[in-house]
N, C-alpha and C positions, 0 to 999 in steps of 0.2 A: 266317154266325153273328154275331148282335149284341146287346151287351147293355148293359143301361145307359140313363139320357137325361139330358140337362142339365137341371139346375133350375131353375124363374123362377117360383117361386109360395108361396103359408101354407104353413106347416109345423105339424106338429102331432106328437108324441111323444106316447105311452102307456106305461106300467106295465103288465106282467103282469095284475095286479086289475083293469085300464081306469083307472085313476087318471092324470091329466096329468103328463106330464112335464115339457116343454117344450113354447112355442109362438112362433109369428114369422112374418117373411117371409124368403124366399131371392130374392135378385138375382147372375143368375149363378153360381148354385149357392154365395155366399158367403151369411151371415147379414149382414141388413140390417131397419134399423129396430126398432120394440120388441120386444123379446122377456124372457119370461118363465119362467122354472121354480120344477118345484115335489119337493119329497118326498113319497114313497110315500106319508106320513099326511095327502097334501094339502097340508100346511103351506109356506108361498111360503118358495122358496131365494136366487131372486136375482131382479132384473128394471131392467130398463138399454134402450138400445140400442146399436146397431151399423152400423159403416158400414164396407162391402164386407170383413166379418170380422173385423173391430176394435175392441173397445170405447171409447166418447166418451160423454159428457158424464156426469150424474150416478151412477151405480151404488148398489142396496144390496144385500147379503146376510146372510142370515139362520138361526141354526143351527134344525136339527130341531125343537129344545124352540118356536119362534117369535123366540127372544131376537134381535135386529137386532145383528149382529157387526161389520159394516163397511158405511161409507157415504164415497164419496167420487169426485170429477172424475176422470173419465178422457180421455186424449187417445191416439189411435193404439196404441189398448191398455194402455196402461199410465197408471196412478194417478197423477198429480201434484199434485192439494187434497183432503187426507182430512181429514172434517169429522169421524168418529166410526169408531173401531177398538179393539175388543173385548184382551180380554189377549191375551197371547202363543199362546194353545192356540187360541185359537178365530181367532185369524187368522191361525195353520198350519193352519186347517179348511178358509177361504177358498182357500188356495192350493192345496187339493189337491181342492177341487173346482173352481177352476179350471184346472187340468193335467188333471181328468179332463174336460170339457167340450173343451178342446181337442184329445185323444187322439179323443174322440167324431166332434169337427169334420173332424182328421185320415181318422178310419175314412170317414167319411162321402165324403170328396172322393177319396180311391180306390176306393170302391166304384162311385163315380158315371163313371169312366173307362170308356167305350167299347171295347172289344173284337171285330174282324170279320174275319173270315179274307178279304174282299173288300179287293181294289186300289181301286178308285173305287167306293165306296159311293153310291148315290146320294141316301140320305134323310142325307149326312151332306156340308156345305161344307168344306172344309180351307182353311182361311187359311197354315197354316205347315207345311212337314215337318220336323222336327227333327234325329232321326239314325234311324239301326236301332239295336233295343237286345236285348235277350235277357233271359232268366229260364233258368238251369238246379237240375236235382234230382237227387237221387241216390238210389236204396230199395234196400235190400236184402232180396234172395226165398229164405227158406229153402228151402236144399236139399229136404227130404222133402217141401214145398208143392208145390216146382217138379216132382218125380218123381212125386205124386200127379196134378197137373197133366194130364202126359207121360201116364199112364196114360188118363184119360179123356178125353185128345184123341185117342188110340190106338180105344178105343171108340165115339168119337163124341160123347160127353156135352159138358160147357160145365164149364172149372172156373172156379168161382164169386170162391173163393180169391185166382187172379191176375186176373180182370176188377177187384175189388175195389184190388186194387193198383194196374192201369193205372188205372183211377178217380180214385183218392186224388190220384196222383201227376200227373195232367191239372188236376186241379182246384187244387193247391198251386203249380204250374208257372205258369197263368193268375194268381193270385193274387198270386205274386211278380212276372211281369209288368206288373202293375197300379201295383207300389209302384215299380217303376224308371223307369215312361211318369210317374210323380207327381213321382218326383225331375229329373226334368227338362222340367218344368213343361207335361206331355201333358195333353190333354183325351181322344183319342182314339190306337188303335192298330190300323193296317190292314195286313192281306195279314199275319194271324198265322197261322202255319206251327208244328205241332208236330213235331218228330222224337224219334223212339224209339230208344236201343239199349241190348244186353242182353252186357252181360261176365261171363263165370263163369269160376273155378278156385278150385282147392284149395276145393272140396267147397263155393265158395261164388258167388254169383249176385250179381249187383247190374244194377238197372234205371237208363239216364241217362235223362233226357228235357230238350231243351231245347226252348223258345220262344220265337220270334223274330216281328219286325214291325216296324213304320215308325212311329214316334211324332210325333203330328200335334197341331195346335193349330186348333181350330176357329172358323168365322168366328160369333161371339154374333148370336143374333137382336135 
């Protein structure tokens, strides 16, 4: 099972309505070169470039209404010659669209992590093995779910109920795996292993499931 690819190309971002969001290029799944966004009403938000995630040289952004709020040099991200910056509100508007752009950037680069229950992948180079890491969960299965359950396994039926749980709890499992191969700077994670167990008393259930693998670093084309 694999999922995922590394990034090396345009980017392009949509609105709901089809309206642009964002646009640019990814270099190694980092934002590189111009890029540009916009607000739902169309109206341009910001537009700058970027080198390997970073913002440099010029910047402007711009609130909703059109009104131009901040304009100024950036070096390795961060602002050090502002030629024009808006009052106080509107350049606490800057800053909190750039914390959500970079929450975005964040979501983006653990979604983009690799995921394979396979030892040697072969559509996949490893340059580094990092360490084994884990992701654990914990749910809890109500009793009269669990004994409804119990019945229509008894009869043969499928309860829908605890599929829906193992479900959940596979897919939040992976997820948090994702964000622990991120914190320790994984591109990929191989020979992922789910294990399942089920503790009950005092009239109550709880499902564990851990997820384990080798967190790898990949060789860039």
């Amino acid at each position: 099972m694999t999922t995922g690819t590394p990034k090396n190309e345009p980017f392009t971002e949509f609105y709901s309505n089809g309206q642009m969001k964002s646009m640019g290029n990814l270099k190694d799944g980092n934002q590189n070169g111009k890029w540009t966004s916009w607000f739902k009403n169309a109206q341009k938000q910001s537009e700058g470039e970027y080198i390997d995630g970073l913002e440099v040289g010029d910047w402007v952004w711009w609130a909703e209404n059109g009104q131009k709020i901040f304009e100024g040099n950036h070096k390795d991200g961060k602002a050090f010659a502002i030629k024009f910056k808006a009052d106080e509100e509107d350049a606490k508007k800057v800053e909190e669209l750039k914390t959500e752009k970079l929450l975005t950037k964040l979501d983006d680069e653990i979604n983009s992590i690799i995921l394979t229950t396979e030892n040697n992948p072969q559509d996949l180079f490893v340059e580094e093995r990092l360490e084994i890491i884990s992701a654990e969960c914990v749910f809890g299965m109500n009793i009269f779910r669990d004994f409804f359950a119990t019945v229509r396994d008894i009869a043969g039926g499928r309860s829908s109920a605890t599929q829906k749980v193992l479900r959940d709890a596979r897919k939040m499992c992976l997820a948090e795996l994702k964000i622990e191969a991120h914190s320790v700077g994984a591109d990929a994670v191989i020979g992922v292993d789910l294990d399942y167990s089920e503790f009950s008393g005092g009239m109550k259930s709880m499902l564990f499931l851990v997820a384990s693998g080798t967190a790898v670093k990949l060789k860039k084309e």
